[in-house]
C-alpha positions, 0 to 999 in steps of 0.5 A: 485150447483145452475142451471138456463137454459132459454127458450122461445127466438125466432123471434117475430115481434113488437107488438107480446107477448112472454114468456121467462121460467127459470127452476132453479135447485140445489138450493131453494131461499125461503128468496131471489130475482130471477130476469131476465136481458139483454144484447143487441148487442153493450151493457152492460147487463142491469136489467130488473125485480126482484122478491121476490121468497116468497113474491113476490114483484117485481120490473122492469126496468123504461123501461118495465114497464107496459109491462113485468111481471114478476113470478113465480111458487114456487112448479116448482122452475120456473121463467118467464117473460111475456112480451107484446107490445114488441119493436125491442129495446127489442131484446136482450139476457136475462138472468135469474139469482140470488139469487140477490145482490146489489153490487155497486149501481147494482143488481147481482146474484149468479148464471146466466143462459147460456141466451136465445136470442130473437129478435123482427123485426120491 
């Protein structure tokens, strides 16, 4: 059984840097995509980055672009998300999940970490 468990939410002002850690568990994703996602209050959840666990490749939401990065650490079986400028609209719940599937037009994942909130004031 595959698991996931985040951290590195808080309180940061606008503008600050954070860097939100997955340590994942149960499961290798040598051939796959891990990615993070998020869920604001009043909103749908929303996919925020992806990358390829071997290659890689990674891909963001038009809407961090430039300003969130994310990696990971293959001998950790950890994934991050280092994220700068950051903006109140960035306050959300993020969630590490995979391996990813697109699944109607969306990515989803297999497995879903419980989240990790952090919240930016302006």
């Amino acid at each position: 059984q595959v698991q996931l468990e985040e951290s590195g939410g808080g309180l940061v002002q606008a503008g600050d840097s954070l860097r939100l850690s997955c340590g994942a568990s149960g499961g290798t994703f040598t051939s796959q995509f891990m990615g993070w996602f998020r869920q604001a209050p009043g909103k749908g959840r929303e996919f925020v980055a992806r990358i390829g666990w071997s290659s890689g490749r990674t891909d963001y939401a038009d809407s961090v672009k430039g300003r969130f990065t994310i990696s990971r650490d293959n001998a950790k079986n950890t994934l991050y998300l280092q994220m700068i400028s950051l903006k109140p609209e960035d306050t959300a719940v993020y969630y590490c999940a995979g391996p990813l599937r697109r699944v109607g037009g969306t990515w989803n994942g297999d497995y879903w970490g419980q989240g990790t909130q952090f919240t930016v004031s302006s």
